[in-house]
VOGU-3710 file (C-alpha; in Angstrom, 3 decimals, decimal comma):
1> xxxxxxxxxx> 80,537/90,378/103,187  81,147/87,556/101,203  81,339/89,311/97,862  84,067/91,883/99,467  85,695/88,892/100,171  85,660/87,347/97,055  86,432/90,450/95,202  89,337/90,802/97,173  90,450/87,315/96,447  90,196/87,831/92,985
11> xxxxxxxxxx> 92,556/90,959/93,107  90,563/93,965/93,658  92,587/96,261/96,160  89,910/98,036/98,004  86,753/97,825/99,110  84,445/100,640/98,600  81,074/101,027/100,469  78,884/104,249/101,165  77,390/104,937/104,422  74,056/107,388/103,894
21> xxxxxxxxxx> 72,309/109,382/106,305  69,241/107,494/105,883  71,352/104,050/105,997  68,952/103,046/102,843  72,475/101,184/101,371  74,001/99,668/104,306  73,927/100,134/108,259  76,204/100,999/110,411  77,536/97,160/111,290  77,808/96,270/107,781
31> xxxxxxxxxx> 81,325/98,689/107,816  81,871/97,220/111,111  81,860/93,839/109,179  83,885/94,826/106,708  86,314/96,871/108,677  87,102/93,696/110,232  87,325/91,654/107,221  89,180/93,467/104,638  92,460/92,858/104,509  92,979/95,422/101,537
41> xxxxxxxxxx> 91,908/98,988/101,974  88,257/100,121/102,815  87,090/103,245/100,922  84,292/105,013/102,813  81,740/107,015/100,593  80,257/109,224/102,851  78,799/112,947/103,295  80,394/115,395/105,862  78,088/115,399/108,205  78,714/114,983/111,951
51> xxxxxxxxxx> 76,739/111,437/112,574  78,700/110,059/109,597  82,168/111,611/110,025  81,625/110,177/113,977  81,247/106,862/112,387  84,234/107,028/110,486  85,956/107,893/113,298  85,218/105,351/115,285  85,421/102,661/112,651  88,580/104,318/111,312
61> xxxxxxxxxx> 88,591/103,125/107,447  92,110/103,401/105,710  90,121/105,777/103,195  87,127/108,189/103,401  85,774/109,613/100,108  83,562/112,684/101,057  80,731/112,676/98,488  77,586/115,018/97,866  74,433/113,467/98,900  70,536/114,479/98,181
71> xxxxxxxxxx> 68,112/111,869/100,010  66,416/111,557/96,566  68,722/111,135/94,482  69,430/106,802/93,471  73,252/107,378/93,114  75,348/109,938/93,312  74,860/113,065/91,416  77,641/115,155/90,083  80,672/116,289/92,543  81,467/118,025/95,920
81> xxxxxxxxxx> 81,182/121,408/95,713  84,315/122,040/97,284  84,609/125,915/96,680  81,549/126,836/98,021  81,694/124,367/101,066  85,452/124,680/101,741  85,091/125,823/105,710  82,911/122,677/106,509  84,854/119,918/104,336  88,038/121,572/105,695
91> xxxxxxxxxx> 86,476/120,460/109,365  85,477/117,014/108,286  89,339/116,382/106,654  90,622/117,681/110,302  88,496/115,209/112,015  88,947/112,394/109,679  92,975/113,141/110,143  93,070/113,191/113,629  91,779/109,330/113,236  94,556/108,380/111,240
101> xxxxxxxxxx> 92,246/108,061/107,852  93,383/109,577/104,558  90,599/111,874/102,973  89,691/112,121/99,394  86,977/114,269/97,757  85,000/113,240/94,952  85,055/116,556/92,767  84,323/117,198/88,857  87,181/117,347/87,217  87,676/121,209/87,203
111> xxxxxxxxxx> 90,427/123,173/88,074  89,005/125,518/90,866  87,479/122,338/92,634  90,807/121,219/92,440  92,609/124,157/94,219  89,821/124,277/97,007  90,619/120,575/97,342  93,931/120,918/97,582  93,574/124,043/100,180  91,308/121,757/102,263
121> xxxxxxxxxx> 94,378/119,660/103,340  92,355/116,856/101,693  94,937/113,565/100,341  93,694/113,169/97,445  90,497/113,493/94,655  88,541/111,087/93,189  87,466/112,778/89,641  83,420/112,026/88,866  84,275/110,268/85,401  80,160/110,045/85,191
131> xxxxxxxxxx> 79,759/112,823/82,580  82,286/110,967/79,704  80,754/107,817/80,872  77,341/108,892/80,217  78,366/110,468/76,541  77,270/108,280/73,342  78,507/110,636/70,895  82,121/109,236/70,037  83,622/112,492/69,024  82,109/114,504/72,670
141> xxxxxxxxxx> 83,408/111,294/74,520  86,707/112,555/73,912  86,732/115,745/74,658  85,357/114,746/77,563  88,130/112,170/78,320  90,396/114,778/77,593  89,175/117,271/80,368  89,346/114,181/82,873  92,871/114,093/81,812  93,984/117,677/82,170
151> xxxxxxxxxx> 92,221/117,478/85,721  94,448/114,365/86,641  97,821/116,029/85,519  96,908/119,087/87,008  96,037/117,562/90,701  99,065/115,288/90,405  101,391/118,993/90,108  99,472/120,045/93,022  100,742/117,099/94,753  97,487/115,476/95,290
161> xxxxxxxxxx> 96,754/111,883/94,853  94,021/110,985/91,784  91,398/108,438/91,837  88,999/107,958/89,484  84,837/106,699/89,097  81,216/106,511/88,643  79,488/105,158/85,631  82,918/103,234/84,374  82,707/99,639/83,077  84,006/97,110/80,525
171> xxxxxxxxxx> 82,955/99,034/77,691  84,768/101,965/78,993  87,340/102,022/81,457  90,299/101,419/78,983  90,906/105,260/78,271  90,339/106,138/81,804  93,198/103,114/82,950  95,779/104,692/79,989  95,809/107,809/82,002  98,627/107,662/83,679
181> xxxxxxxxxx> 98,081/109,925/86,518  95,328/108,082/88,112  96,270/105,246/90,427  93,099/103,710/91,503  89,292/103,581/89,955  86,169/102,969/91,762  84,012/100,603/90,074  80,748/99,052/91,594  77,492/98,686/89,900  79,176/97,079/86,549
191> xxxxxxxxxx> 81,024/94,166/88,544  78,366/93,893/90,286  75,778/93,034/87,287  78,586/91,622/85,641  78,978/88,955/88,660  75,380/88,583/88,245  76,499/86,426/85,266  79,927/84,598/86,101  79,868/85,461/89,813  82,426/88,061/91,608
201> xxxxxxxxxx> 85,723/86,642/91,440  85,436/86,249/87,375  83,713/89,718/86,804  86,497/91,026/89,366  89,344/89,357/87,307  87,750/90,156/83,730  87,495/94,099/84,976  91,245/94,047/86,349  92,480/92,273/83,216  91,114/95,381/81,265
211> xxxxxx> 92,953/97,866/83,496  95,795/95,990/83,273  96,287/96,009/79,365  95,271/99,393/78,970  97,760/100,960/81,239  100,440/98,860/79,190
//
């Protein structure tokens, strides 16, 4: 609590925190806590299930980011698969609406994921930047930055709203902030290490400074 807090004294303008099934992360009263200490926004990473969607809806976070989720997996693994799950995300966006909370889905940044987030009635997309930020090889990096771009343009003409994260840090979120179609970027586990070091606020401010200069 005190670390959302700080972060969001030093500028940050959302809180992101992700509610899994088996609660291995945080519990159900830590978004309780933060719901009612935020004064930003509060992102919800969560999977479309019914216990977790009715905890959204009864917490009612400004955001929810509908993410895969394997029980094994440490983080995060890749992005929704939107196509072939359109009928069931397209329930959990419904139910998440009829709260009042904007939905975004955290999809690869490839067009047909795209349309079938766009056909869900989702908000927005937040594009799974984790393949360019894995890539050492200067010259694949990017290409690879390149397809995140082409996926931002082309959900902006669709008319949805573009997020960006996963595996971004100081090293590499200036090409990611130059792209002007994405508004917001979700960054966790380098502030985090980062704050480690200098504590929150100053790992906060160092990471927004970056943004800052590379979107000009």
């Amino acid at each position: 609590m005190a670390a959302a807090l700080a972060a969001e004294k030093a500028g940050a303008v959302g809180i992101v925190c992700h509610l899994r099934e088996d609660r291995r992360h945080i519990r159900d009263d830590d978004v309780r806590r933060l719901r009612d200490s935020v004064t930003t926004k509060l992102d919800l990473e969560m999977a479309a299930t019914p216990d977790i969607i009715g905890v959204a809806r009864r917490i009612r976070p400004e955001l929810a980011t509908l993410v895969p989720e394997r029980r094994r997996e440490l983080t995060t693994e890749g992005g929704l698969d939107v196509v072939k799950y359109a009928r069931k995300i397209r329930s959990a966006v419904d139910r998440l609406h009829d709260r009042g909370i904007a939905v975004s889905l955290f999809v690869d940044p490839v067009r047909e994921q795209i349309d079938a987030s766009r056909e869900t009635g989702a908000d927005m997309i937040e594009i799974h930047t984790g393949e360019y930020a894995d890539e050492r090889d200067a010259a694949r990096r990017r290409k690879l930055l390149a397809v995140v771009r082409r996926a931002a343009v082309y959900a902006r003409s669709l008319g949805l709203g573009v997020n960006a994260g996963h595996g971004l840090n100081y090293v590499n979120i200036a090409p990611i902030a130059r792209i002007a179609e994405i508004e917001e970027v979700s960054i966790g586990h380098a502030v985090i290490a980062k704050a480690l070091e200098v504590g929150i606020e100053k790992a906060v401010r160092e990471m927004l400074g970056l943004i800052r200069c590379a979107g000009g």
